[in-house]
C-alpha positions as CSV (number, residue, x, y, z in Angstrom):
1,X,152.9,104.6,32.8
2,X,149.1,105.7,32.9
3,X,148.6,109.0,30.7
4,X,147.3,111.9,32.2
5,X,143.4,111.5,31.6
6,X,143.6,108.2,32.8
7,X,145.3,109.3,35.9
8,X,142.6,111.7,36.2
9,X,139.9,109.1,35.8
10,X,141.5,106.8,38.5
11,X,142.1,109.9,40.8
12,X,138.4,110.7,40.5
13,X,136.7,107.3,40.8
14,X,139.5,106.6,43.9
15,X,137.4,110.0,45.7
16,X,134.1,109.4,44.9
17,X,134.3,105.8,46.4
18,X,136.3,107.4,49.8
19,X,134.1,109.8,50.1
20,X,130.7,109.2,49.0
21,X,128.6,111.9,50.9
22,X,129.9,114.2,48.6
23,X,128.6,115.6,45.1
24,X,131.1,116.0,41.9
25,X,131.3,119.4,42.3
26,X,132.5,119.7,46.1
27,X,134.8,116.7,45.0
28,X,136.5,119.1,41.7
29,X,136.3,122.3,44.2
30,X,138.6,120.1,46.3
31,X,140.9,119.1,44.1
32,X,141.3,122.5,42.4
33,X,142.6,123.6,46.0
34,X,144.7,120.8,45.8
35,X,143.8,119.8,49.2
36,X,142.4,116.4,49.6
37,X,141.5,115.2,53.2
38,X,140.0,111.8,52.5
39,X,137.1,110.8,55.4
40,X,136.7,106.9,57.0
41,X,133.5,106.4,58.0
42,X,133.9,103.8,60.3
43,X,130.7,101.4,61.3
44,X,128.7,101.7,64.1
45,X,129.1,98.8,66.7
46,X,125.8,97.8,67.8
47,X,125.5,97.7,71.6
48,X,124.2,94.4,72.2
49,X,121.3,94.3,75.3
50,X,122.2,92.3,77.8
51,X,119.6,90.1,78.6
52,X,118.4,90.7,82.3
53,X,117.9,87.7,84.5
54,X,113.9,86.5,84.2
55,X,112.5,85.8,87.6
56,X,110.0,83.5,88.2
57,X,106.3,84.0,87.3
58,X,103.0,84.4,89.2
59,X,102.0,81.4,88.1
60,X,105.7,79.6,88.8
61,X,105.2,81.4,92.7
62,X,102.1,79.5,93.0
63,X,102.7,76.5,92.0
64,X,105.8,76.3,93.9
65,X,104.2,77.5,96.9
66,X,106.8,80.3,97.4
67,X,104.4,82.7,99.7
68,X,102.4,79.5,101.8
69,X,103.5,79.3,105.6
70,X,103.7,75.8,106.6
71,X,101.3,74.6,108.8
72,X,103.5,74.0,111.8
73,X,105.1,77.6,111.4
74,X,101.7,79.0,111.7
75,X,102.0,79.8,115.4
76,X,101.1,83.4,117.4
77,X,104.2,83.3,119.9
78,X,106.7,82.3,116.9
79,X,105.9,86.1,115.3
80,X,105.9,87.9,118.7
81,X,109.8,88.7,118.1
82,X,108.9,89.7,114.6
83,X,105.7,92.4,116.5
84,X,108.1,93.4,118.8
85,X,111.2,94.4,116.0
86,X,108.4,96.1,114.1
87,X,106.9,98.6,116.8
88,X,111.1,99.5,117.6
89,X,111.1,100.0,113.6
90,X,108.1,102.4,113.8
91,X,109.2,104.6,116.8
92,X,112.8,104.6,114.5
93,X,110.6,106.4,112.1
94,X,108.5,108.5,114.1
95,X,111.3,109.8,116.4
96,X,110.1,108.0,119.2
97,X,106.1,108.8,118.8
98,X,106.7,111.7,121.8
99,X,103.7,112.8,123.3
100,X,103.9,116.1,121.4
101,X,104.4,114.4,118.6
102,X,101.6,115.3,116.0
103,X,98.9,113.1,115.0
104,X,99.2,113.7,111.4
105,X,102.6,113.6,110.9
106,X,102.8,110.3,112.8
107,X,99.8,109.1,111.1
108,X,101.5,109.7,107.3
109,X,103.9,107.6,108.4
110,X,102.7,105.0,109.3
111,X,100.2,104.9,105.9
112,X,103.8,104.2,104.0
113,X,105.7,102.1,106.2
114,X,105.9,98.4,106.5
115,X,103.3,96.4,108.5
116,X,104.8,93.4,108.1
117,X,104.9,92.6,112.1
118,X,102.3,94.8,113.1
119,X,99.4,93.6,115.1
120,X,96.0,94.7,113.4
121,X,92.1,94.5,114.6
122,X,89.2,94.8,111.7
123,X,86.5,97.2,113.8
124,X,84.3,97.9,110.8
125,X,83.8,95.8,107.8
126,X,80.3,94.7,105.7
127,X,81.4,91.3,106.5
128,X,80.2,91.2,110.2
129,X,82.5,87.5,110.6
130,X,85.3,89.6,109.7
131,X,84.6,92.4,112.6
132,X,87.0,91.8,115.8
133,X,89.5,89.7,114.2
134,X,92.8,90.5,115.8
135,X,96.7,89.4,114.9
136,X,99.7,89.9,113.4
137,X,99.9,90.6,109.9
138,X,103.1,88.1,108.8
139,X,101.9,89.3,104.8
140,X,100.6,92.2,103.3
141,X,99.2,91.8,99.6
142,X,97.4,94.3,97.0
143,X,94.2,93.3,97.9
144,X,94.7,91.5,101.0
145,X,96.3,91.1,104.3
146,X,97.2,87.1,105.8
147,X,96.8,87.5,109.7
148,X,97.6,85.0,112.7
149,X,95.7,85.2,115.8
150,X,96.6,84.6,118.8
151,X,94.6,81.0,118.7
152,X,97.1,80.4,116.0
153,X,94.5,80.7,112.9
154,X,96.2,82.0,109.5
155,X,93.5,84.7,108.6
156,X,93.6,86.0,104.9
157,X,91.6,89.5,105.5
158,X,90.5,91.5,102.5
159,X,91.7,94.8,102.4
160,X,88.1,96.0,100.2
161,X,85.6,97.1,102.9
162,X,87.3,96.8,105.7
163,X,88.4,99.1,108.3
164,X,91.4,98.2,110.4
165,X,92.7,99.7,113.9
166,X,96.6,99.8,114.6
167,X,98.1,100.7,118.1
168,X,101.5,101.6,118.8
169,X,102.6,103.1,122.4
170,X,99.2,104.7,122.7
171,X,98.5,105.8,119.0
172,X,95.6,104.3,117.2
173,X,95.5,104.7,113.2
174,X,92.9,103.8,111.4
175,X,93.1,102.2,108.0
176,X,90.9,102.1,105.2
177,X,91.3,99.0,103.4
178,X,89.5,100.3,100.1
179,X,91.7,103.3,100.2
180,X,94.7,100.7,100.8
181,X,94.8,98.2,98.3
182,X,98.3,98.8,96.9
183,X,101.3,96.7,97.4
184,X,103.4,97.1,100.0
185,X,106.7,97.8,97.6
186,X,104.2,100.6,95.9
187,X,103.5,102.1,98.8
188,X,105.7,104.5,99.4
189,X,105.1,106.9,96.7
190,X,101.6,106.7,97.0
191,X,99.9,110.0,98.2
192,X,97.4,109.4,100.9
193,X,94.4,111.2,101.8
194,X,94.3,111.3,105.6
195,X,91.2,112.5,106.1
196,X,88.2,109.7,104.5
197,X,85.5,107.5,104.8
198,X,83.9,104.6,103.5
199,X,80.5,103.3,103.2
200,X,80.1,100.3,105.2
């Protein structure tokens, strides 16, 4: 049998390695009380991350064309349906564009909606080949927007400089490309300015 001191040396070296936040002294107070309340301190689990899927690249998109319209598809009357879903999508969000409908409701709208579908003439730009072209816009980019016409000509139209008009059930908008060029996804939550100009 282990003699007293001993007993004491094992008791105190068995506390001081359960708990090791605390000093000698808290350690003897304890003991003196003759309460003992040992603490585990158990380890922290490290969440692991989990690894979000990686899309592809710009790069990657390029080179595997992912955005390019083929040739054949590249046809006015094939994106009439896709004009014609578009303009019930806008009156949708404009409550029907009423005739008492106001102007600058209507027109904040349309600033953050889609265009995809929506048929688009340039009436200003400091291009002059630009000025008159009319179509559908089938994509809408930061800095540009693709266009077919109706003689079946892909357009790619920079948004920078340009001014183009919109129509819907007797509506015209007017957009300011430089003012514009932010992705269509981006959109949204951007705050226009409905009252501008632009230097042409």
């Amino acid at each position: 049998p282990q003699g007293s001191e001993e007993a004491k040396a094992f008791v105190n070296a068995f506390l001081k390695r359960s708990m090791p936040k605390k000093k000698d002294e808290a350690i003897q107070d304890i003991l003196t009380r003759k309460a003992v309340v040992l603490e585990h301190y158990s380890k922290k689990k490290t969440k692991q991350k989990r690894k979000k899927p990686k899309g592809f690249t710009a790069k990657q998109r390029r080179e595997m064309h992912l955005f390019e319209i083929e040739p054949e598809q590249q046809r006015y009357a094939i994106f009439l349906p896709l004009h014609e879903l578009w303009k019930q999508y806008i009156r949708d969000l404009c409550h029907g564009l009423k005739p008492d409908a106001q102007p600058h409701m209507v027109q904040a709208k349309l600033l953050k909606a889609d265009l995809h579908g929506a048929i688009v003439t340039v009436t200003k730009s400091k291009c002059p080949s630009y000025v008159g072209i009319t179509g559908i816009i089938l994509q809408e980019f930061k800095h540009v927007f693709k266009i077919i016409t109706k003689e079946d000509k892909l357009k790619v139209v920079p948004k920078l400089n340009n001014v183009f008009s919109l129509e819907i059930d007797g509506f015209v908008s007017y957009i300011y490309g430089s003012k514009f060029q932010v992705r269509a996804s981006e959109r949204s939550a951007k705050k226009f300015k409905l009252k501008g100009t632009i230097d042409l």
